[in-house]
C-alpha positions as CSV (number, residue, x, y, z in Angstrom):
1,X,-1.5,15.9,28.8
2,X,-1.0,19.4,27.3
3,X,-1.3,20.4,24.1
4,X,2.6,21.3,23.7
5,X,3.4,17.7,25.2
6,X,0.6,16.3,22.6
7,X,2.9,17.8,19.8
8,X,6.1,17.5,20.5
9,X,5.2,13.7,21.1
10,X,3.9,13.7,17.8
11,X,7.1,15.2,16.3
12,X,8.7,12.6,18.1
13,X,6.6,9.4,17.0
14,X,7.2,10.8,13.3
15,X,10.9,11.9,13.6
16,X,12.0,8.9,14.6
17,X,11.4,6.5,12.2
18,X,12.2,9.0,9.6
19,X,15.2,9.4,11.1
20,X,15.9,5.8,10.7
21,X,15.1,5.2,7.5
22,X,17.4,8.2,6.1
23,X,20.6,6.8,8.5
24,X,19.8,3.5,7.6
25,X,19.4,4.4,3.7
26,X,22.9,5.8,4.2
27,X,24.6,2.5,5.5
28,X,22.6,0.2,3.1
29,X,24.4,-0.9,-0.3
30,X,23.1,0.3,-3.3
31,X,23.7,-3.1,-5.0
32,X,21.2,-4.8,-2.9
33,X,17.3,-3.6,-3.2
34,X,15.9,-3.0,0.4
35,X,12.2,-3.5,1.6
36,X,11.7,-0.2,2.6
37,X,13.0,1.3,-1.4
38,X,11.0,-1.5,-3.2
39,X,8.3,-0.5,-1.5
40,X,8.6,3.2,-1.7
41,X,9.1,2.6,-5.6
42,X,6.0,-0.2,-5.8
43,X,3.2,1.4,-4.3
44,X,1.5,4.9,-3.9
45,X,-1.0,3.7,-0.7
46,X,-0.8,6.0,2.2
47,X,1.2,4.6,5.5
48,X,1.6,5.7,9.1
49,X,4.7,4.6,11.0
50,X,4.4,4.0,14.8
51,X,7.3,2.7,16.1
52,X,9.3,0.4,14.5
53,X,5.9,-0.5,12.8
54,X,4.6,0.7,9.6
55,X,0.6,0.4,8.6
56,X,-0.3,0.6,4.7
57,X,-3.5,1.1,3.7
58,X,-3.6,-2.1,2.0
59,X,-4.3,-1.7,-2.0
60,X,-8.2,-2.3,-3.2
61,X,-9.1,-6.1,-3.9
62,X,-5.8,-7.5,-1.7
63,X,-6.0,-11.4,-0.7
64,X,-4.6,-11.4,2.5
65,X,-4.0,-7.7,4.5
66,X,-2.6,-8.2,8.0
67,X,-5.9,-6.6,10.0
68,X,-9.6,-6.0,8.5
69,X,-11.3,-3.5,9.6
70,X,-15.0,-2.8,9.2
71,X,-16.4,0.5,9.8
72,X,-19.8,0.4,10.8
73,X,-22.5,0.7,14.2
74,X,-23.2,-2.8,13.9
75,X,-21.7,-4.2,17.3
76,X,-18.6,-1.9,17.3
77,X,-15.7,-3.3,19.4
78,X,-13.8,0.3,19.1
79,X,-15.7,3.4,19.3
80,X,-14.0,6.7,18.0
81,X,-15.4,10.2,18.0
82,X,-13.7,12.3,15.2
83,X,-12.8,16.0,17.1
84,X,-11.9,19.3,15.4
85,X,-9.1,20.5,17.8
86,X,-6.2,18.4,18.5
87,X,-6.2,19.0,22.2
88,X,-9.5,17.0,22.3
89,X,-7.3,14.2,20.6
90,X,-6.5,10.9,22.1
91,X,-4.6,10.3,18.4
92,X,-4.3,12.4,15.5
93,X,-2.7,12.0,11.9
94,X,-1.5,14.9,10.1
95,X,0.5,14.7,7.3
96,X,1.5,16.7,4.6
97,X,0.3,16.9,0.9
98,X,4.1,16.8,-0.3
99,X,4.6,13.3,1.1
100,X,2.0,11.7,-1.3
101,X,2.7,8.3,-2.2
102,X,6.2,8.5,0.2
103,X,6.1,5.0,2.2
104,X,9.3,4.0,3.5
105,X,10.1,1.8,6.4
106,X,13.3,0.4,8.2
107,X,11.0,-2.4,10.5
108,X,7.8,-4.3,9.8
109,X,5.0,-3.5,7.1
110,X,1.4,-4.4,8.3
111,X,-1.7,-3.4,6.1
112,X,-4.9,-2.7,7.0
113,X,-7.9,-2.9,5.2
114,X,-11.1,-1.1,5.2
115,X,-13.9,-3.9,4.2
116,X,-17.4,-3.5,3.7
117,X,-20.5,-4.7,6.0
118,X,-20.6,-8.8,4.3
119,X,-16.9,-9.3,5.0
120,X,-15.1,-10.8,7.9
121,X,-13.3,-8.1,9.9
122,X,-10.7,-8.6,13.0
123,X,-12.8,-5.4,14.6
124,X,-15.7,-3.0,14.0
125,X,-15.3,0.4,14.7
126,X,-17.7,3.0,14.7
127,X,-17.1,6.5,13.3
128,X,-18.8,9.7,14.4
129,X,-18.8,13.1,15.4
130,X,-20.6,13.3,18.5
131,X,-18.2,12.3,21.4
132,X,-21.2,10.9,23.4
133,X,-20.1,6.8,23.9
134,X,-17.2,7.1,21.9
135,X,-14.3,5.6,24.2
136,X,-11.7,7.3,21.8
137,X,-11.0,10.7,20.0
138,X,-9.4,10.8,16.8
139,X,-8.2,14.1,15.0
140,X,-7.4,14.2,10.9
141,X,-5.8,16.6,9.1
142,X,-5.1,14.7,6.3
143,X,-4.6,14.9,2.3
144,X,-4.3,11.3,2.1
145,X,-5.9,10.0,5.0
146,X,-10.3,9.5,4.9
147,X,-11.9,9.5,8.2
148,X,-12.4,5.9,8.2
149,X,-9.1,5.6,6.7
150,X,-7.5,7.4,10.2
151,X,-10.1,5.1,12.1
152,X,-9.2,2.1,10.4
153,X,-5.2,2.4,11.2
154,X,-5.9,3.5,14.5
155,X,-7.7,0.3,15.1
156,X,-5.6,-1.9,13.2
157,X,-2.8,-0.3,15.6
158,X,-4.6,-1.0,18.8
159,X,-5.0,-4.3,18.1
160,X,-1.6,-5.1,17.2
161,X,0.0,-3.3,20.2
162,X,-2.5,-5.2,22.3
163,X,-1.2,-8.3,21.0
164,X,2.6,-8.0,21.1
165,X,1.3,-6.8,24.9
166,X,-0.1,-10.7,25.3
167,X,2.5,-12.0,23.3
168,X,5.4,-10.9,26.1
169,X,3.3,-12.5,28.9
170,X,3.0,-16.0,27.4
């Protein structure tokens, strides 16, 4: 894929839900609260919308996020090499340091949390620089976003799209 089809596929994946959200906002009633404005209002953790899906980083100490993911080398089940130029990418997030805190969303919310080595985790992936093993490449550009951050929502994504996937079949 070309690096001009890499972008302006990224400008879509973020264009449309944004788009959404703003012509939905527009239709909604201001009398009722929505999902997507309580949240906005509630919560400064970063977000990435895919789809009809948004991922929250989910807030430090939360019960019950919808993926755990540990970072780590300790039997990975996702390797991702981090990469410097976007035409390397397989995935990249870049955001902007003006939309800190902004998380709206007109479908689903799923969080994702980042848990340490003694927690339970739905998948490990490992994190480097060297693209040597690493079946996936993952570009940042980021003022919210850490590496394992990007990593961690990339996984989380993965795993989700790979289970509405099985989820059709049965």
């Amino acid at each position: 894929m070309g690096h001009l089809q890499k972008i302006l596929l990224l400008l879509i994946v973020a264009a449309i839900p944004a788009a959404a959200v703003y012509y939905l906002a527009g239709r909604l009633s201001t009398d009722a609260p929505t999902k997507a404005t309580t949240l906005a209002a509630a919560t400064p953790q970063p977000c990435f919308t895919a789809g009809l899906v948004t991922y929250q980083m989910a807030a430090p100490g939360m019960a019950a996020p919808d993926f755990r993911v540990k970072i780590g080398d300790d039997h990975p089940g996702l390797r991702i090499a981090l990469v410097d130029r976007v035409d390397d990418a397989d995935f990249a997030l870049v955001d902007d340091v003006a939309t800190v805190g902004a998380c709206t969303s007109a479908g689903r919310i799923k969080t994702v949390q980042v848990v340490g080595e003694a927690s339970a985790a739905d998948v490990t992936v490992s994190v480097s620089s060297e693209g040597t093993g690493a079946g996936l490449k993952l570009f940042v550009y980021s003022a919210r976003f850490s590496h394992d951050d990007a990593a961690a929502l990339f996984a989380a994504m993965r795993l989700d799209q790979r289970a509405s996937k099985l989820a059709q079949f049965r």
